[in-house]
N, C-alpha and C positions, 0 to 999 in steps of 0.2 A: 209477612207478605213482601215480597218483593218489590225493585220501583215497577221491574215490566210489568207486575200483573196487577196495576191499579189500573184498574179499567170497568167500563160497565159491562154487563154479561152479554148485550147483545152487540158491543165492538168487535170488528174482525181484523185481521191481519193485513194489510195490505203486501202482495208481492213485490220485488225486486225485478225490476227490467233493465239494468243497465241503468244508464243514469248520463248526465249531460252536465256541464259547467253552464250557470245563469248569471246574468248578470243582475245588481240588485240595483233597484234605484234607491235613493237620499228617500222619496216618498214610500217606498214599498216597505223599506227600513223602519221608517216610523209607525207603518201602518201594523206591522207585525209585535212591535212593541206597544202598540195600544192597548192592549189588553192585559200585559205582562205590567204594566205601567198599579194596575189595579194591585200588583205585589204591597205598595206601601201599606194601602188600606185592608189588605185581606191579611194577607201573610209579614209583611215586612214590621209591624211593630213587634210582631212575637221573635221575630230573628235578633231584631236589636233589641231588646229587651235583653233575653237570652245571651248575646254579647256582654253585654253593659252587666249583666249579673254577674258572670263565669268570667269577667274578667279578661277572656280570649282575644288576639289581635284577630286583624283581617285578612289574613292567611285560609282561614275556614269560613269563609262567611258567605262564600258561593255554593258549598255544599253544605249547610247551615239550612242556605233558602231554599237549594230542592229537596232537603230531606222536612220541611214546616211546609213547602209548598204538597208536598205528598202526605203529608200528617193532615193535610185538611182536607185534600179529598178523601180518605180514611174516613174522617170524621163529618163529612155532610157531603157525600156522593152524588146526591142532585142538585149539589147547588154549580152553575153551571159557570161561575165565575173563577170558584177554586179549580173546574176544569178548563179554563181556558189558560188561568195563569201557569199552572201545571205542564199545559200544552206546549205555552211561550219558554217555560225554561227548559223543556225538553227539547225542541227547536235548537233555541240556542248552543245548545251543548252537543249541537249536530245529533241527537239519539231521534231520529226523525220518523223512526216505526211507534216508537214511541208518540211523537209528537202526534202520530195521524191518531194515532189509538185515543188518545184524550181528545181530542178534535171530532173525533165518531163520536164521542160519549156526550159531549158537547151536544151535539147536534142531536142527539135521543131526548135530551131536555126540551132544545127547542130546535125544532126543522131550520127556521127562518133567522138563525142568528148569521148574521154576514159575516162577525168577524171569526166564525168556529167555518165557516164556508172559503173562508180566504186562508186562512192557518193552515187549513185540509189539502188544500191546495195546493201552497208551498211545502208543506211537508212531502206529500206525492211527488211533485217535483225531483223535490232530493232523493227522492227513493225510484224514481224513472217510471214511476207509475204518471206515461201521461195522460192517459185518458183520462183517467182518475180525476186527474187535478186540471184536466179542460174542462170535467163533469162538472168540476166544485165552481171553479170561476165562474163558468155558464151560469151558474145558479144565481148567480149574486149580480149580474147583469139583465136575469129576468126578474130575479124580485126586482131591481129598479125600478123596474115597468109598472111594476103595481106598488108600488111603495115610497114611501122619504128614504132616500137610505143613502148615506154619505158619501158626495161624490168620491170621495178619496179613494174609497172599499172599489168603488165601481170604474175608477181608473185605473187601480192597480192589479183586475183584474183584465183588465184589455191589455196591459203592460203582461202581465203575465201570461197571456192565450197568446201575444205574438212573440215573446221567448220561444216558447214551445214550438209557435211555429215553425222558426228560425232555426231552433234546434233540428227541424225533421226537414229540413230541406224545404218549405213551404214559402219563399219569401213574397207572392204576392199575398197569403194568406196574412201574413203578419205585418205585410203593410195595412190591409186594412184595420188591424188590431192598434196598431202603432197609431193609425190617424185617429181614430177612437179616443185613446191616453193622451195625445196632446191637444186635442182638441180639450177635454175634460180639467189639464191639466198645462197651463201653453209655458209653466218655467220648468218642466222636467227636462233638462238637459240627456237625462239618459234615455228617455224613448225617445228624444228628437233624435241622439244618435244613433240608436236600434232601427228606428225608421228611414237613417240615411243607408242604413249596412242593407235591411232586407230591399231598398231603390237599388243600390247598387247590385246586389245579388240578383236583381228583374234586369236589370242593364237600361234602368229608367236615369241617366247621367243627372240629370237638369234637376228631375226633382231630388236627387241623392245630393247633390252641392247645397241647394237650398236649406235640405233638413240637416244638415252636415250644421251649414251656417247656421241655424238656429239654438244648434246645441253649444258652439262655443260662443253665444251670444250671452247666453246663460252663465257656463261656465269656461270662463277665457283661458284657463291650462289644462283645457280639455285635451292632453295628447293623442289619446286614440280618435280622435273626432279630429283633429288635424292632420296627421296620420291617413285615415278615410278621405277626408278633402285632398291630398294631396294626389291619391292616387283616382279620384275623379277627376280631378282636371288634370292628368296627364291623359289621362282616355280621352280627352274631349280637345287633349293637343292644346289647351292653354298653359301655356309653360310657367307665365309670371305668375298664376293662381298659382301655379305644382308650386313656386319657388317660395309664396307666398306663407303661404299652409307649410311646408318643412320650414321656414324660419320661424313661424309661431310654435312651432313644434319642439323646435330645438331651445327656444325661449320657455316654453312650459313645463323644459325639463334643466331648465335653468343653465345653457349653455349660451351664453348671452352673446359672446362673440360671435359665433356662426349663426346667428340668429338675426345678428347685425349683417351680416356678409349676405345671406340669403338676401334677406328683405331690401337691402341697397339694390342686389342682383334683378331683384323682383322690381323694383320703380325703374332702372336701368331702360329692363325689358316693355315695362307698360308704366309710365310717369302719370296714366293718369288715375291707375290702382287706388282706390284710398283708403282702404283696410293695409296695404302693404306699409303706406306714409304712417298711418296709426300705431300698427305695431311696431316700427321703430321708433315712434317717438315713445313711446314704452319703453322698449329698450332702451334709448340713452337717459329716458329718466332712470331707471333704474342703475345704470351706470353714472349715474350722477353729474350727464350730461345736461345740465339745464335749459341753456339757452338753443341747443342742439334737438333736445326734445322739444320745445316750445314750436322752433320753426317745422317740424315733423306733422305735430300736430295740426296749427295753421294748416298748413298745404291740404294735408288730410279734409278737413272742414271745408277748405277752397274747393273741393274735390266732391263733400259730399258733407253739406252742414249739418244734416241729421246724423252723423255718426257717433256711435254713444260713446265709444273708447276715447275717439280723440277731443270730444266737447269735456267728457269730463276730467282725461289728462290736461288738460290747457288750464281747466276750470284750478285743478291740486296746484298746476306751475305758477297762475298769476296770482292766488289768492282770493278768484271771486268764490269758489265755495270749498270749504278746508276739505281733504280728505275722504269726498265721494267717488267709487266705484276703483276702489283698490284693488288689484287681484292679489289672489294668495298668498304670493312670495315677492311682492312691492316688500322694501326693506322696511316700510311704516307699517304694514296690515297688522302687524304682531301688537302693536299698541293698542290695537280695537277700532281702529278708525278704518271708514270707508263700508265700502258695499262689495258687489259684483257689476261688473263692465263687460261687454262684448263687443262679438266684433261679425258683422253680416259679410262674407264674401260674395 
């Protein structure tokens, strides 16, 4: 038997419509792998067994696991875990007709499994089948209704109904989708940014900057969410925000000079900015201007004491607290220390 025809006799084929580029989130990523996670305890000790006996490096150890992952649905067809994992490594390995096909059989076992309704979904996706995969989501937002069922499953199914929207030229639809996932979910940086793209695509400005803001609050070298702010406050004729956002931009893609040139240009134009004071005292800490950053920050704080970027760069300068709210490419992050820091425009 082949891998395509491990399937249950009542799975159908899903067709091909074209197809669309999605964005994934950090959570939707996890959520797909939760099942696939079950690999150690179903399938993964017979892989490394098997390893460990034959001697074999790890050259073959990814087609090791779908060929053990496919030997057990072989070998206990109803059992809906070996279908799910089966599902996830087919996913993975982009075989996504595949993927839906174990994802059906999945759901033959049991109607009400959320995470063979979510897989279905993303799979469809990849395969341009969107109805398909609004059907699946939908699903897993009305079991909510009548059920416990994790919010995770049921945020990243509103994260995934307003992809789809976004995809079909729908952007109020998928603002509402978008508010849905962060309300469920308030550090997903990536649906605060999807929710600033489909603002912007309504030509709702004010709330597109807000949601913009929110995302690189979360994740502060968010470039495309810099990028999107920058060209919202040019529509809105705020030029030290446009100037603001391309120096944080240019900083997240680690061009520290003009990132410094920007955000001077940005306080120049509005001194009393204090996301602009903030991310350059970023900047010269990271250029290892110390006392240059210290006063940046100051100001920033003077400007707006709730700021989280500049309380906790001040916090790494003086020593009241080591190491909190590093971004990713601080020349320390690499050592383990620190968190995530933002920045609200």
């Amino acid at each position: 038997m082949s891998t395509g025809e491990i399937t249950d006799a009542s799975s159908m084929a899903n067709p091909k419509r074209g197809g669309g580029h999605f964005m994934d989130s950090g959570l939707n990523r996890m959520i797909i792998w939760s099942a696939a996670l079950l690999v150690v305890s179903v399938v993964g000790f017979a892989v490394y067994y098997y390893v460990d006996q034959s001697g074999s490096g790890d050259s073959g150890l990814a087609g090791r696991e779908l060929a053990v992952a496919e030997q057990a649905v072989r070998d206990d067809p109803t059992n809906i875990t070996n279908r799910l994992v089966l599902a996830d490594v087919y996913f993975a390995r982009q075989r996504y007709e595949d993927a839906a096909t174990q994802y059906e059989a999945a759901l033959a076992i049991n109607a009400k499994s959320t995470l063979a309704h979510v897989g279905l979904g993303r799979a469809l996706m990849q395969s341009g089948d969107f109805a398909g995969a609004s059907e699946s989501f939908q699903t897993v937002i009305d079991l909510s209704k009548e059920e416990d069922i994790s919010g995770n499953l049921v945020q990243s199914s509103y994260y995934n109904l307003g992809n789809i929207a976004l995809d079909q030229g729908k952007p109020d639809e998928a603002v509402e989708h978008f508010k849905q996932a962060t309300t469920l979910e308030r550090s997903d940086a990536d649906s605060w940014y999807l929710l600033g793209t489909a603002y912007l695509q309504s030509g709702k400005l004010d709330e597109a900057i807000a949601a913009l803001g929110q995302a690189v609050l979360f994740v502060p070298n968010f470039t495309e969410a810099y990028e999107a702010l920058a060209g919202a406050f040019d529509q809105t004729g705020a030029s030290a925000g446009a100037l603001y956002a391309r120096g944080m931009a240019a900083y997240s893609r680690g061009n520290l000079g003009d990132a410094a040139d920007k955000l001077e240009s940005a306080i120049e134009s509005s001194p009393t900015l204090a996301e602009a004071h903030a991310g350059l005292g970023l900047v010269r800490e990271i250029q290892g201007q110390k006392d240059a950053a210290i006063v940046a920050y100051q100001q920033a704080l003077q400007l707006k004491p709730d700021d989280f970027l500049a309380r906790n760069g001040l916090a790494r300068l003086t020593g009241a607290s080591s190491g909190t709210g590093l971004p990713a490419n601080h020349p320390t992050a690499a050592s383990g220390e620190g968190g995530e820091q933002g920045v609200t425009p």
